[in-house]
DRENBADREN-267454 format. One record per atom (N, C-alpha, C, O): x, y, z. Coordinates in steps of 0.02 Angstrom, whole numbers, plus 50000, padded with zeros to 5 digits. Each point is the difference from the previous one (the first is absolute). Layout:
N
XYZ...
//
This chain:
372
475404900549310500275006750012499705002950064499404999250010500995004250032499595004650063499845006749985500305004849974499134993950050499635007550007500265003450054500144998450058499915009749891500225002750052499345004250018499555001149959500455001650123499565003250013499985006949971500535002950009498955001149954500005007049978500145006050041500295005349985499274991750098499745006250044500855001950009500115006049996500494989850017500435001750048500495004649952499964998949939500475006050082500315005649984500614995049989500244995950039499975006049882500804997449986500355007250009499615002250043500705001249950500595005350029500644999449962500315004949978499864989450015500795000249997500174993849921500504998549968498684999150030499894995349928499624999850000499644999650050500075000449863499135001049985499664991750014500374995250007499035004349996499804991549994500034998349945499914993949993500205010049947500074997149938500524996049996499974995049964500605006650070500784997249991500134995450056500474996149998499075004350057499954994550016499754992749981500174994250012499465008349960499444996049974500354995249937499974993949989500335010749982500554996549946500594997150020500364997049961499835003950121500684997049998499764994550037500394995450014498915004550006499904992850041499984994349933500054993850003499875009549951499904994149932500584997449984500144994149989500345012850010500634997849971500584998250059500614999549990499014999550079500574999650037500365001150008500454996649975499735009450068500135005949988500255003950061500385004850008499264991450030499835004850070500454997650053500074993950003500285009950041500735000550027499704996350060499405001350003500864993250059499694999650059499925008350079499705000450053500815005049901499945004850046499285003949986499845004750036499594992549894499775003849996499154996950013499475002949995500654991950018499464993250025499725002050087500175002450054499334994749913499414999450080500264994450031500084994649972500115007050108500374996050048499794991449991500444995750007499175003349985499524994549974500194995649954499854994150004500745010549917500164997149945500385002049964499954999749938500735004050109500665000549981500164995549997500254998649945499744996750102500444992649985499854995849968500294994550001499135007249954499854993749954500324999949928500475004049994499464994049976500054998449918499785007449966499545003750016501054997349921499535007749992499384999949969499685005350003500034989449963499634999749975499074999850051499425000049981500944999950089499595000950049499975004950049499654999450050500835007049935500005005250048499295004949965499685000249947500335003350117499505004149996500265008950001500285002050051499655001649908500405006250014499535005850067499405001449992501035001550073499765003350039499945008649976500475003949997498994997249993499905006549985500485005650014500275004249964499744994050119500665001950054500685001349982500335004750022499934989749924500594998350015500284998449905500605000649990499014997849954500035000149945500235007449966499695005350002500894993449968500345007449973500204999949910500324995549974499515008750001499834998849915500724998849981500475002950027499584991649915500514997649996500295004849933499695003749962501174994150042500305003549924499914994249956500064993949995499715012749971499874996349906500405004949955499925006150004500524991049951500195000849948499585002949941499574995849987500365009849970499605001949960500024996849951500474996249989499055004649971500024995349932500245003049969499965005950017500584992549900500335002649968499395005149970499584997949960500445008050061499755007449944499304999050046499665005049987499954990550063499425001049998500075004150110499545002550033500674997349973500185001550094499654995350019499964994549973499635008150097500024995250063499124999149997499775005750007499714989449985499255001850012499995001350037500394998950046498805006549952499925002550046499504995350045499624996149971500385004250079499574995550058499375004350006500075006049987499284991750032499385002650023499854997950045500324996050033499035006849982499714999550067499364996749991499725002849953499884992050072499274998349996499565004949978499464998049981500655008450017499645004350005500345003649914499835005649982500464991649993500195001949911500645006250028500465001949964499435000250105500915006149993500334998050014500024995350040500585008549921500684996849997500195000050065499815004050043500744989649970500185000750073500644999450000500274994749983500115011150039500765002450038500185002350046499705004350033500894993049978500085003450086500315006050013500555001349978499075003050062500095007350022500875001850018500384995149995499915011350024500544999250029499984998150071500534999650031498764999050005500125000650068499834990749999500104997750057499744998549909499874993349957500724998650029500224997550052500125005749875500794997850009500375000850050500504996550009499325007950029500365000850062499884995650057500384998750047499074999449942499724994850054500564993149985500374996850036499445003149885500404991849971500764999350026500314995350026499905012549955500684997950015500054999450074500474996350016499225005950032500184999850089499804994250002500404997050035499024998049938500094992050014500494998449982500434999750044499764998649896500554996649955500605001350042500424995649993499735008650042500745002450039499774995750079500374997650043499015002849953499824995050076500084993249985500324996250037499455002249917500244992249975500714999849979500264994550014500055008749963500724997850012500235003650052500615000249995499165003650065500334999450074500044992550017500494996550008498815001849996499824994150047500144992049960500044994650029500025006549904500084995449964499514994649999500034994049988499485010050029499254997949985499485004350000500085006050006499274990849985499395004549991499614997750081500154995250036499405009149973499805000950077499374994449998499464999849969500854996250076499784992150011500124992849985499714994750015500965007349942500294994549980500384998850054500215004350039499914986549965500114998550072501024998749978500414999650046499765000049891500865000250012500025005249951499605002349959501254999350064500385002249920499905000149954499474997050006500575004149928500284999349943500735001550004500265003950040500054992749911500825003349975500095006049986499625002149956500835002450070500305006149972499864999549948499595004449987500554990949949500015001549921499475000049985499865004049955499454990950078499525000149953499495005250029499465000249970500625003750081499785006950034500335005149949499655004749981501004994749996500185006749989499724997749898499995003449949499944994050057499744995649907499305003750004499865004849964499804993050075499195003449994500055005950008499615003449967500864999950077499735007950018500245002849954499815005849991500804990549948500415004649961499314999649940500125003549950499564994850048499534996449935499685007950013500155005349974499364993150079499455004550034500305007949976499765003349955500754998550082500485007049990499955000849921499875005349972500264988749997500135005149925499205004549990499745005549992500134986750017499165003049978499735007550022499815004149958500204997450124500015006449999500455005749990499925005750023500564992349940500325006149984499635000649907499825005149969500174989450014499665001249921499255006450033499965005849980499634991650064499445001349998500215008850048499565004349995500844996950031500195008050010500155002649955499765005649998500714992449937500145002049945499225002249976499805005849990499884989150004499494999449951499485005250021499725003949962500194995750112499385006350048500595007849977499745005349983500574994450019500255007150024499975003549911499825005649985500514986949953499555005549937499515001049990499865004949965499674991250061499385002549989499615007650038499425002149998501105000250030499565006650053500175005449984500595001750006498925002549969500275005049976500425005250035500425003449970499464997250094500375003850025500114996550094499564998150039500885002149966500464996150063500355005650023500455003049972499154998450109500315004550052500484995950039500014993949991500465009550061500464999350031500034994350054500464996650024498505003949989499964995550043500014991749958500214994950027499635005349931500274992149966500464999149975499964994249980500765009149997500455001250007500404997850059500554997449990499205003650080500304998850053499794991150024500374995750023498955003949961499984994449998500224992549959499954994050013500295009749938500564994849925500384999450041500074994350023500475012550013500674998550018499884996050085500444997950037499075002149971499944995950065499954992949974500274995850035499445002249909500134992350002500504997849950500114994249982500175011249999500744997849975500424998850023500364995249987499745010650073500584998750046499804992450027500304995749968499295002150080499894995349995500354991349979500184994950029499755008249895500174994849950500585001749981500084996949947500545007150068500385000949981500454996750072500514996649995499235005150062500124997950049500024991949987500514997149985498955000250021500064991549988500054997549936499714994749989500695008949951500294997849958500834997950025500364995149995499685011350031500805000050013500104994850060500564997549994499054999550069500074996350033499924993649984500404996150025498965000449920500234994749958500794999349974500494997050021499385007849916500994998349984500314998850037500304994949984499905007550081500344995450046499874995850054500434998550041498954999549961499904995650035500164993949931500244994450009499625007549944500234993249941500584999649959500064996449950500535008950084500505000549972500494994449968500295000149946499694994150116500174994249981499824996649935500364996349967499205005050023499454994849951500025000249926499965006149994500084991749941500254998349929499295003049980499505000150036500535001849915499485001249946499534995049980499525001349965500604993350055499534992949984499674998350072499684994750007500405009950048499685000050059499425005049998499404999950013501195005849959499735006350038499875005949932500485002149967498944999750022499835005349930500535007450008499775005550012500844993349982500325006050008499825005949949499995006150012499874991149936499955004449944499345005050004499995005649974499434991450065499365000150022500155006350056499805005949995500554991450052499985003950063500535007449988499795004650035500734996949931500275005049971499665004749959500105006149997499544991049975499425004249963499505002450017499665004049968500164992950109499455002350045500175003750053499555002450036501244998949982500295003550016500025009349973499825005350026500534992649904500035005849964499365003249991499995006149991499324989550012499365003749968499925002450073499685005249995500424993850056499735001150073500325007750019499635004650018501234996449973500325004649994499845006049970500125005550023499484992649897500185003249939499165005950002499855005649980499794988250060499215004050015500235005950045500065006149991500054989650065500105006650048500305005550010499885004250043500754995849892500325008149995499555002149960499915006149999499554988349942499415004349943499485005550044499745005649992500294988550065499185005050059500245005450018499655004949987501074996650051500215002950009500175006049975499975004750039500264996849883500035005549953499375001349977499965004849962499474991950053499375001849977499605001450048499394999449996500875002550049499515004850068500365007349972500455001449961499045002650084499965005449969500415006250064500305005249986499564991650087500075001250041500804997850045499954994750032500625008149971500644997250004500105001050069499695004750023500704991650021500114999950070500434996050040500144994849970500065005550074500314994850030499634993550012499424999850020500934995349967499774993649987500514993150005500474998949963499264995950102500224996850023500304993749948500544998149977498805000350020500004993949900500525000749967500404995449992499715011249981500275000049946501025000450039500514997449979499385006450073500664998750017500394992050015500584998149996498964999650017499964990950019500004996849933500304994650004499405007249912500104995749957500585002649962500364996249968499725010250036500715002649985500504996250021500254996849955500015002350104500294997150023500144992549994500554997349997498875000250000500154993249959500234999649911500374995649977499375009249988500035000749941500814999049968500234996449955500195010350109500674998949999500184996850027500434997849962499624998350097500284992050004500124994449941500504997449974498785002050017499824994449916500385000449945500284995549968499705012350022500575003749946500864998250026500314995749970499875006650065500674997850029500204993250009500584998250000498904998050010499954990950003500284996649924500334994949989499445009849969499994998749924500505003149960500134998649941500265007850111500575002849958500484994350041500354996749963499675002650074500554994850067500034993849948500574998949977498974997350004499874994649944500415001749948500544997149993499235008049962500405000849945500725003350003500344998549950499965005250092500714997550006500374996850012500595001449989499164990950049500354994050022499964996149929499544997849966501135002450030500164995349923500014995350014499774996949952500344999950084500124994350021499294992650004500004993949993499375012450025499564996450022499694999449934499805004749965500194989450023499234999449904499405002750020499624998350046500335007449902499524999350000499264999849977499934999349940499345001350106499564996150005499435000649934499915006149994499684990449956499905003049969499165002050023499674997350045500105008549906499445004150019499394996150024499535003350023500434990349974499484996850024500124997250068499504997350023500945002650011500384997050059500355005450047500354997850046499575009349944500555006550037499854998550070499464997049999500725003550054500154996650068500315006250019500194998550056500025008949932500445003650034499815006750004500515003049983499105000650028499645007249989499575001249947499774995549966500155008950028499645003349945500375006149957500345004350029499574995849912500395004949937499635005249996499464999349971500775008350062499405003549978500125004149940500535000449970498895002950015500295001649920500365008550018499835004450040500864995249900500115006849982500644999350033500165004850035500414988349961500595000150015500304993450055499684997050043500945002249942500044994150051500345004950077500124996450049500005010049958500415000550064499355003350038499404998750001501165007550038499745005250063499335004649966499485002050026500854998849892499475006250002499274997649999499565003650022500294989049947499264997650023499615002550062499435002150013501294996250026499374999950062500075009250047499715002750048500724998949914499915009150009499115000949960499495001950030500534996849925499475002249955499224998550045499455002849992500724992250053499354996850040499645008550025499455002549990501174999850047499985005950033499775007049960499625004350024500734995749904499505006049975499684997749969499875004549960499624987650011499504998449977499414999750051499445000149974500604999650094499514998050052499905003450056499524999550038501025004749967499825006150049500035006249971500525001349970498955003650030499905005549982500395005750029500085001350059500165001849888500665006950041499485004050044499395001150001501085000250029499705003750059499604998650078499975003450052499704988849923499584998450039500235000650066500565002550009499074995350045500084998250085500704996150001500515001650031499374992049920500324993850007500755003149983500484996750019499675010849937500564998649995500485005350049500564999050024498925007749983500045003450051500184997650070500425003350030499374992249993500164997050066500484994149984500034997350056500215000549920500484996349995499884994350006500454996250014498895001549976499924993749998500064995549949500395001149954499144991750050500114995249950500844997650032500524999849967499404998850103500784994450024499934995549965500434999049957498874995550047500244993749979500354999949898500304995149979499575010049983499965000349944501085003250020500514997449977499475006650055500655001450016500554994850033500615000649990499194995850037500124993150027500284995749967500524997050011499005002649934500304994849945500345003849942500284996749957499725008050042500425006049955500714999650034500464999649959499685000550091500714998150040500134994749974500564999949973499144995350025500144989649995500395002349922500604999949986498745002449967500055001049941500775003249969500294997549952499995009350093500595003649997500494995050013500424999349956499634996750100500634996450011500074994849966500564997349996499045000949980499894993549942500355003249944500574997849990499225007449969500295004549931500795001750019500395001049952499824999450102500615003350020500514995650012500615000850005498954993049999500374992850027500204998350040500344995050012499385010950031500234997850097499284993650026499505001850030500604992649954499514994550029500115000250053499465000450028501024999750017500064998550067499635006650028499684999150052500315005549929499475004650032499274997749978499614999750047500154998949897499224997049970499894994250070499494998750033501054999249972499764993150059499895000350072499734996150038500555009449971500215004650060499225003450011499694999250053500085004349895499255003950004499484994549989499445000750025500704993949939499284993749996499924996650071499474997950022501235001750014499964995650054499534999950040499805005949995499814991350049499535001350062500415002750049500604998850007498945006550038500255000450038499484995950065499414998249999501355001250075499484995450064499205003850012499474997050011500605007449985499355004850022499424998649943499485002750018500454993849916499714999049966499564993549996499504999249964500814996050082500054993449995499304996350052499744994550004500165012650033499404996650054499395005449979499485000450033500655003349915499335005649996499764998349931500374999049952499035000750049499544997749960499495007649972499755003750042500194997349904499825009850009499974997949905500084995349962499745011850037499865003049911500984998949988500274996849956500035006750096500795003249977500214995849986500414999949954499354993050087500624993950001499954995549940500464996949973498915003250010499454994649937500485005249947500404996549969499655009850016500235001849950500624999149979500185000049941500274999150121500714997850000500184994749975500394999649952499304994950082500044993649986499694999849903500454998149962499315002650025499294999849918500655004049968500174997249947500265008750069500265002149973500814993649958500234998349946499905000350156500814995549975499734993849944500384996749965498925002850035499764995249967500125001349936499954994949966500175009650006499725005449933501004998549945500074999349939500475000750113500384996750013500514996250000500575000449976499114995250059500144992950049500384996649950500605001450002499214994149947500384997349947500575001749957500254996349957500015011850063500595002049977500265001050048500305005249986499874993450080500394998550063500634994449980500605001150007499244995649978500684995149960500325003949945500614999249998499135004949957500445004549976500325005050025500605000249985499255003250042500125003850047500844997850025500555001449976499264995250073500444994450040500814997849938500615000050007498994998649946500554998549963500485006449968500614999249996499105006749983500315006449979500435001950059500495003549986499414994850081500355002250054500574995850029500445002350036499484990349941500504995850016500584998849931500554997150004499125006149931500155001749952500715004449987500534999349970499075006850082500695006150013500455000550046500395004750003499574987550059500565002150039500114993149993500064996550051499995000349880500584994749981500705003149950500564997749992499045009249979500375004649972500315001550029500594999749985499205002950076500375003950058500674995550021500575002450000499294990950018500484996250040500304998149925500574997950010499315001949933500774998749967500255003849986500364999249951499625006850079500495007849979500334999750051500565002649999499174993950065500465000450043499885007950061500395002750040498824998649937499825005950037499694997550061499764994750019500315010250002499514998650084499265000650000499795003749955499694993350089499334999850017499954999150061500364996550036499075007449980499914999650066499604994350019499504998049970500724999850076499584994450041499435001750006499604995849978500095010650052499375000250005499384999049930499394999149999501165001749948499554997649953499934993549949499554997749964500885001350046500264992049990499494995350037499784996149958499915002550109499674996350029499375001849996499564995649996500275012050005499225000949993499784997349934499454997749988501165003149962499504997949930499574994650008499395000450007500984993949992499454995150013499485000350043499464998649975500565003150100499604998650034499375004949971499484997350017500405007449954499525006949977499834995049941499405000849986500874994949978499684997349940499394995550035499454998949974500764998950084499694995350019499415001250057499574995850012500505011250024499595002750004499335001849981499464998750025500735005149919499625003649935499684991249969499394998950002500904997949982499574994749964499354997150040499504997549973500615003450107499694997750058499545002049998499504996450000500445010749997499565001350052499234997450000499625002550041500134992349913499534999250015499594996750059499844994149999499955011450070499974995550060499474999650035499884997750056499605006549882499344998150027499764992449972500314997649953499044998350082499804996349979499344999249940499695005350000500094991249964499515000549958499405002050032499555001549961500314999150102499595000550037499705008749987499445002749996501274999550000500215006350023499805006449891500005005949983499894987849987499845004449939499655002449984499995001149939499435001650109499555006049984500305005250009499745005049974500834995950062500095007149997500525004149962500225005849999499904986549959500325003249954499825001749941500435003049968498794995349993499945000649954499165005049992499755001749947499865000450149499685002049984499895009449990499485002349976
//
């Protein structure tokens, strides 16, 4: 067995759990000393640096042990702990490695470890935030900072693995780490005390109703089977209805009457997708495709505005073929009545489906800035 050294600071995993996963082999090569990632696991060494506490499953009725310290105190990680974990874990799946590894890893088995790591600290925010008796605004702000986050590179997995079967890819896993990522950050949010204009929340709003509309678009296509709850591939269901008024409710559950945010007329991007959302319910798609499309001016700027655009069509992306079909749907109606259509909309349909499915045109290179 290797000893681990006492003096050096673990942060992000205790040495106890290291110490146990070098037995049980255990230990990921992103989380190994440059020296003995590439060996056998039964020969890696875990880097203080770079080792991140893994998810464990609780025992039936007994929860999770607790870990110690050489020193007999209990040892857990702080919120500024977790905040650290999650800004690696989003650096290792930018780079699709850990800092000094000399290749790649695969997209899957990068996004496999970081999805492991993520549960774990969302159990262990759950777990810090009941334990405190009282939680000001300022840790509050810091939850919804590493939620967004994770809500951000939840929704950019799903489609970067859109392609991919349930025997590839943990859909059932990643929907649920979705919803808990979402579901925290409107919790932080109603539990500040202090209400205001706020960038975050207009940005997860906005995705919230995309996901939702992804999932009403799904369930009116009869045509398409469908998927069952362990395998969903198409938005997210939010609770309290399948149409418009869900995602009205975002608006008087998360913004406070009166505030700045509503006084000034803000919250576009949450209004943004409230348009997508309207023409979708009304059944004008060719307008939904018309507002998802890129525009040229979007295509060379790299910014907060553009990362949100793109993360958004992502949110989406997989009901673009439905879409497409409700619209080629109504002007086959059209042409056996023998009515007229205009050309101009006849040719854009397709090309806007194909657009909108595109736009992904940054490179992997380019995924820090979308998920930090």
């Amino acid at each position: 067995m290797v000893l681990l050294h006492p003096a050096k600071t673990w942060i992000m995993c205790s040495s106890y759990e290291a110490s146990e996963r070098i037995t049980f082999k255990e230990l990921s090569p992103f989380e190994c000393t440059l020296c003995t990632y590439k060996k056998h696991p039964r020969d890696r060494v875990p880097d203080p640096m770079k080792c991140v506490k893994k998810y464990r499953r609780s025992a039936a009725g007994g929860g999770v042990q607790s870990q110690y310290k050489a020193n007999g105190t209990e040892w857990k990680r702080s919120l500024e702990d977790l905040e650290i974990s999650v800004d690696y874990l989003l650096t290792v799946f930018s780079n699709q490695q850990s800092e000094g590894m000399e290749e790649k890893a695969s997209l899957i088995k990068t996004v496999n470890f970081v999805d492991d790591r993520l549960r774990a600290v969302q159990v262990d925010i759950t777990t810090l935030l009941g334990s405190m008796s009282d939680i000001d605004d300022k840790i509050f702000n810091k939850v919804k900072g590493i939620q967004v986050k994770l809500v951000r590179y939840n929704i950019l997995t799903q489609h970067l693995f859109s392609e991919m079967g349930a025997d590839v890819y943990e859909w059932k896993f990643t929907n649920t780490a979705l919803t808990t990522a979402i579901s925290s950050f409107f919790s932080a949010c109603q539990g500040q005390k202090v209400k205001g204009e706020e960038c975050n929340l207009d940005e997860v709003m906005s995705y919230a109703a995309l996901l939702h509309m992804a999932m009403v678009l799904k369930k009116k296509e009869a045509a398409l089977p469908q998927t069952s709850s362990t395998g969903q591939r198409c938005g997210l269901a939010s609770d309290g209805g399948d149409g418009m008024s869900v995602i009205l409710n975002l608006y008087r559950k998360h913004v406070q009457k009166g505030s700045n945010a509503m006084k000034n007329g803000s919250l576009p991007r949450y209004h943004w997708a409230l348009s997508i959302a309207g023409a979708i319910e009304s059944d004008n798609l060719l307008s939904a495709m018309r507002l998802l499309a890129p525009k040229p001016s979007e295509e060379e700027r790299i910014d907060d505005e553009s990362r949100w655009k793109i993360i958004a069509r992502c949110c989406i992306a997989q009901a673009i073929p439905l879409m497409r079909i409700g619209i080629m749907r109504r002007y086959n109606k059209s042409f056996g009545k023998q009515e007229k259509v205009r050309d101009d909309d006849v040719s854009p349909c397709k090309q806007l489906g194909t657009n909108v499915g595109s736009f992904w045109y940054y490179p992997y290179t380019s995924l820090t800035l979308f998920v930090s």
